[in-house]
N, C-alpha and C positions, 0 to 999 in steps of 0.2 A: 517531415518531408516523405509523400510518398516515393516508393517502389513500384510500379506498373509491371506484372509478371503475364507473360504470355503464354498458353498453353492449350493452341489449338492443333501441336503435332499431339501432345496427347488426348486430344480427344478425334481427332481423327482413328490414331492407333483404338483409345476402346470402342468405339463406334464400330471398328470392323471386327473386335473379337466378340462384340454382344450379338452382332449379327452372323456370326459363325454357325452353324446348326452342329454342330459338332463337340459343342463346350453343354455337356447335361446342363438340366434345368435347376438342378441344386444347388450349380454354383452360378448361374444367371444374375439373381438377386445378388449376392454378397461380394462378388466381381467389380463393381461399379465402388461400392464401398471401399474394398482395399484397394483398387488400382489409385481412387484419390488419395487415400491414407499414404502409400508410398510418392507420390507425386508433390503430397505434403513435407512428406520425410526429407525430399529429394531437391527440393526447394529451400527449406531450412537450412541444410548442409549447405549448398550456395553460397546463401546470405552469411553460413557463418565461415567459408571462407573465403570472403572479403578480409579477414582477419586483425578485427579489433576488438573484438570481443571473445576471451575466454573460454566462458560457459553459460550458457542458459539453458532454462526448462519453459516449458508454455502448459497450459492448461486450454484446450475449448471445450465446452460445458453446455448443457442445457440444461429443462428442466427433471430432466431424468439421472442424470448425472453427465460424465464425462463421455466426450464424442474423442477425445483424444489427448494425448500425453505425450511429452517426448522432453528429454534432456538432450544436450549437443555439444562438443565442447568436453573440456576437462573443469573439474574442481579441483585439482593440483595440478599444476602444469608440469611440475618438474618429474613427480614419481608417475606421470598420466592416467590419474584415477578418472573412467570420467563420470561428465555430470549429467547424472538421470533426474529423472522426476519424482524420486527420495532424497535427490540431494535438499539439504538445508543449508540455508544462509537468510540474513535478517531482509526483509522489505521494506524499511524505510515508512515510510508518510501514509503507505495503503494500509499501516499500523491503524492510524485516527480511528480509520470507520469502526473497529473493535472498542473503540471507545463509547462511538455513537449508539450502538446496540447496546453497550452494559450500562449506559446513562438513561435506555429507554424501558431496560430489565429495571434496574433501581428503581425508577418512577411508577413501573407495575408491582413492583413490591411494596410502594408507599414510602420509602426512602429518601425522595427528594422528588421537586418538580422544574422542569426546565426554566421557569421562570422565578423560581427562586433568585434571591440575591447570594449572590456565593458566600458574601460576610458573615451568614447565618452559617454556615459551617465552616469557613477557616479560623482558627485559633489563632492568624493574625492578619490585618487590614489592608485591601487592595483597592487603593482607591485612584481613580485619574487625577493629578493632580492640577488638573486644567479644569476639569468638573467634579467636581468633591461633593457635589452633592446630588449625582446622577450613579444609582447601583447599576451596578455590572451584573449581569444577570450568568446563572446556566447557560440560556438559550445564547447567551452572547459569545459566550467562549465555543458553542458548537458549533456556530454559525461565520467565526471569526469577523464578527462585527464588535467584540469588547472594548476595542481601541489601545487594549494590550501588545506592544511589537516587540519582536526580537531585536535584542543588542546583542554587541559583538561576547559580550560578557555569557549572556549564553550560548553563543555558535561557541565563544572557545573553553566554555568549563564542563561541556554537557559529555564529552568522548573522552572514556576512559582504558585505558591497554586493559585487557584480560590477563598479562605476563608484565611482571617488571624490567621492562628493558631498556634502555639509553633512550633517553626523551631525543639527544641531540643526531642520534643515527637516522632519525624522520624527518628533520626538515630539508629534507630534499625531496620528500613524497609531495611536500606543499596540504601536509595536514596538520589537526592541530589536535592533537592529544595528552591526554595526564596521565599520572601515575595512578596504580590500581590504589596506592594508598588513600587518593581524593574523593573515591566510589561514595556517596551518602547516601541517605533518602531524600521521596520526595520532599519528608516536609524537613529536611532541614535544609535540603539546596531551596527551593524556591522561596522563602523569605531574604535570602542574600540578595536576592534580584526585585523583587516585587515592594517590600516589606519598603518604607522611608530609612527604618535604619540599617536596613542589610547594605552589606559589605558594597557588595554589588548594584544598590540601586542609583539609578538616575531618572530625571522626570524624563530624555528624551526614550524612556522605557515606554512612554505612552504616548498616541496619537496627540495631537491637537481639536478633536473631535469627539462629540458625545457619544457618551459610549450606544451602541446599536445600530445609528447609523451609516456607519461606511467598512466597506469589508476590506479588511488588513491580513492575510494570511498569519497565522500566529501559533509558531511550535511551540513556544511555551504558554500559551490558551489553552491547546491542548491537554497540553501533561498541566496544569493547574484543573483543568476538569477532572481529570483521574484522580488529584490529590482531593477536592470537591468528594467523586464519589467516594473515596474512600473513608474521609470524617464523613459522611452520610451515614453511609453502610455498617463503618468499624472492619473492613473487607481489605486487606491488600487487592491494590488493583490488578494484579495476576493472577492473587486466588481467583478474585470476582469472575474474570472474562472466563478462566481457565474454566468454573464450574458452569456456566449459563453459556457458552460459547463452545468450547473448543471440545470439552467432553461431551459433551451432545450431539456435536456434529463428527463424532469419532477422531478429530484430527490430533490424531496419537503422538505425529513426529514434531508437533508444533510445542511453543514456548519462548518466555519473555526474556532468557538466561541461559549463558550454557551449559547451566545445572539440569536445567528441565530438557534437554532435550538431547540425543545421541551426537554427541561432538565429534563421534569416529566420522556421523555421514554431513558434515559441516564443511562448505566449500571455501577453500582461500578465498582471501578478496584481493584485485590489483587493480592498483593508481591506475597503470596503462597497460597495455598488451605484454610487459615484461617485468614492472617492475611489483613487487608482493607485497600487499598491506599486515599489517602486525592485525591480529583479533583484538576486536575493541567491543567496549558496552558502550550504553545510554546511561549515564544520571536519569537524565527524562525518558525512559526506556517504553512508556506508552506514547509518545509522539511521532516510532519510529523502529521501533524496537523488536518487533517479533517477529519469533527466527522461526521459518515452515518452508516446507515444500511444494510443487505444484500440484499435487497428486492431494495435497491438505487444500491447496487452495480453493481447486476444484470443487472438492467439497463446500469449501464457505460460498463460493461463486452459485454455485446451484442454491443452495437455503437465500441468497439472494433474490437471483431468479424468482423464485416462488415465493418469496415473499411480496413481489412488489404485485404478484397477482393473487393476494390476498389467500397464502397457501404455506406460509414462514411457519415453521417450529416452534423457533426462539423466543418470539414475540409476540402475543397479539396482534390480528389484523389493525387493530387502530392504531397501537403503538409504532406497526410497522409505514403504516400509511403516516406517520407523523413523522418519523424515520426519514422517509423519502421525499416527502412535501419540499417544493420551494420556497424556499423560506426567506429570500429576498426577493428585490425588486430593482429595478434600472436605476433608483438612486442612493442606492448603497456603493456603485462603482463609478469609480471616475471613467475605465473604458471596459468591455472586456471581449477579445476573441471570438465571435459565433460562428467561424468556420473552422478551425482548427480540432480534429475529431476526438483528440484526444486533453481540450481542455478541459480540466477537471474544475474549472473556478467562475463558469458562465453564470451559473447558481448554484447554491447550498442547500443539501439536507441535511440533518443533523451527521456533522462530523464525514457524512456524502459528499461529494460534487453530479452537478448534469451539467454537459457539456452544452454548445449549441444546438448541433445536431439531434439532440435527445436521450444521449446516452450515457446512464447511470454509472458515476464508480470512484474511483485517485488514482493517481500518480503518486510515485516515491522517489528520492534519491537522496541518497548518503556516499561516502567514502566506497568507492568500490561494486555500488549497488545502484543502480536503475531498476525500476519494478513500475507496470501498468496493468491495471487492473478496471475493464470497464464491459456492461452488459448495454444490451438493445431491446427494451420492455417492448419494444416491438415484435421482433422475431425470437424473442426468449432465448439467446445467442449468447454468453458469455465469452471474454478471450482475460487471461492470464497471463506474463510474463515476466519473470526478473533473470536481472544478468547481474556477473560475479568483477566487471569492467567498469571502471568510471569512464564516462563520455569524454573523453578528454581532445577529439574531434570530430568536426563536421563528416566524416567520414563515418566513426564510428556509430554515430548521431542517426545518420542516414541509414546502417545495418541496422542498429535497434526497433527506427520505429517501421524499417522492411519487413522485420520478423511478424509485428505487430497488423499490419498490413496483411500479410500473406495468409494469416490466421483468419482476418477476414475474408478475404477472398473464398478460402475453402471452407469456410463455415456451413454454407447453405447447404453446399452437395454432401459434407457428411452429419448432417441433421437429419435428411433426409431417411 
């Protein structure tokens, strides 16, 4: 839901200081720039008190790098550290697309090809059991057309505590968490689920539908693609991204673990406006899992940007252009969204979404965590944001995607 922000007393006000003859001409040009910057600033602080959201950071980007940065808010409420735009805490779902990239670095290395059958590399058998005799491909699980879906089996074995603490002191968070004791790997959790004899599997684990056809959102698609590249490669999938991703594009504060990354500048997380989430990991820690900053984001956000106009780093132009290709069609979905601007699931690039509108990116949310991440190959415009607050009202619902909003709004005038 948007927010409609008004702001013709301040442009009245610059209007008559640019027209001042009295302000030298050195600071003519750069005036118009910060007076929006702080108008940004100023605007921001508003939305955040409305007061259901904690803390956030935003990133807007282009294709030069970053037009602006800002934290708001605390990343501990109680000791009031706050939260900048070095704060770190996990983003949730905008994890995938780091997926998408190391699955398309893989395929440039000769590693694997999206249209493999994943059976050619897993060490045990994923098959629909509705169609047994239809492979599942790469490109299926990128694309979330596999016909693989989440059960409850994975919403509640995937979130593990970081500390050992009374499982029974949470269920009033209304989360669902394990003991650090249960932490595995990919490849030993995902055959519990997937596998016919794992502990955990069931056939309603899969569509009724061949697989490729119809798109199913699928976090564990996902993290089965990571475990895919990984027998590909022989790469842990953190090594992988960390060396083809995250070192290349400097993003120093970023990481899949809170080993890899400064825990001093790691923001709590809260159910609601007051009450404190325990630190938790991912079992499936590529579906959701990596823990940066905005000021890191930024950075990925721009190698974006320039990739879709054929100017990426990381990838070759064709790999990137395959990256971002739509890769479905109108009947892969029973319906979907085409006004809504920050649908990430109109259509699929690999491990991507484009929205209606045209605008490239994901969405995220876990325990604690809202994060949106979407650019406009049009005006080569990125915007950023994750907050440290579950949505836990329509109210709060409404700040979030204000902030989100307000970002565009001010886009234009400070790209300029």
């Amino acid at each position: 839901m948007k927010i409609f922000l008004t702001l013709s007393l301040f442009l009245i006000v610059l209007l008559t200081s640019l027209s001042n003859p009295k302000i030298p001409d050195h600071r003519s040009s750069s005036a118009p720039l910060l007076l929006s910057k702080d108008s940004l600033t100023q605007t921001l602080y508003k939305l955040y008190d409305e007061g259901y959201i904690n803390g956030f950071s935003v990133a807007l980007v282009n294709a030069e790098g970053p037009i602006y940065l800002k934290g708001v808010g605390y990343m501990d409420v109680i000791s009031k550290k706050p939260y900048t735009d070095s704060t770190i805490q996990n983003i949730a779902s905008i994890s995938k697309t780091f997926i998408g990239i190391s699955l398309m670095k893989a395929q440039e290395l000769g590693k694997l090809s999206l249209d493999d059958p994943i059976n050619s590399y897993l060490p045990f058998k994923v098959i629909n059991p509705y169609f047994p005799e239809k492979e599942i491909t790469i490109r299926h699980l990128a694309t979330h057309t596999s016909s693989i879906t989440d059960t409850k089996f994975y919403n509640k074995k995937s979130y593990v505590l970081k500390d050992d603490i009374p499982l029974d002191n949470l269920k009033k968070l209304g989360e669902t968490f394990n003991s650090p004791s249960s932490k595995t790997s990919l490849l030993e959790f995902l055959p519990k689920i997937l596998d016919p004899n794992g502990e955990y599997y069931r056939k309603k684990g899969f569509l009724k539908e061949v697989p490729g056809t119809k798109f199913d959102y699928s976090n564990i698609g996902a993290t089965l693609a990571a475990l895919v590249l990984e027998q590909a490669t022989g790469i842990r999938f953190d090594e992988f991204s960390a060396k083809f991703i995250l070192t290349p594009l400097e993003m120093d504060s970023s990481g899949w673990s809170y080993e890899q990354i400064d825990f001093s500048m790691h923001s709590k997380l809260y159910a609601d406006k007051e009450s404190e989430l325990p630190f938790y990991e991912l079992i499936t820690y590529p579906d959701g899992g990596m823990r940066t900053t905005a000021k890191d984001m930024g950075k990925y956000l721009t190698e974006l940007i320039n990739a879709k106009s054929g100017k990426g780093t990381l990838l070759k132009p064709d790999s990137y252009k395959e990256y971002f290709k739509k890769q479905l069609n109108k009947s892969h979905f029973e319906e979907r969204d085409s006004v809504f601007p920050y649908n990430d699931e109109y259509n699929m690039g690999i491990f991507i979404g484009h929205s209606g509108n045209g605008a490239i990116g994901h969405t995220g949310g876990d325990p604690g965590v809202s994060s949106l991440m979407f650019f406009d190959p049009k005006t080569g415009i990125g915007r950023f944001l994750m907050i440290n607050t579950s949505l836990s009202s329509q109210e709060g619902v409404n700040e979030f995607f204000g902030i989100m909003d307000t970002l565009g709004d001010h886009a234009n005038k400070l790209s300029q």
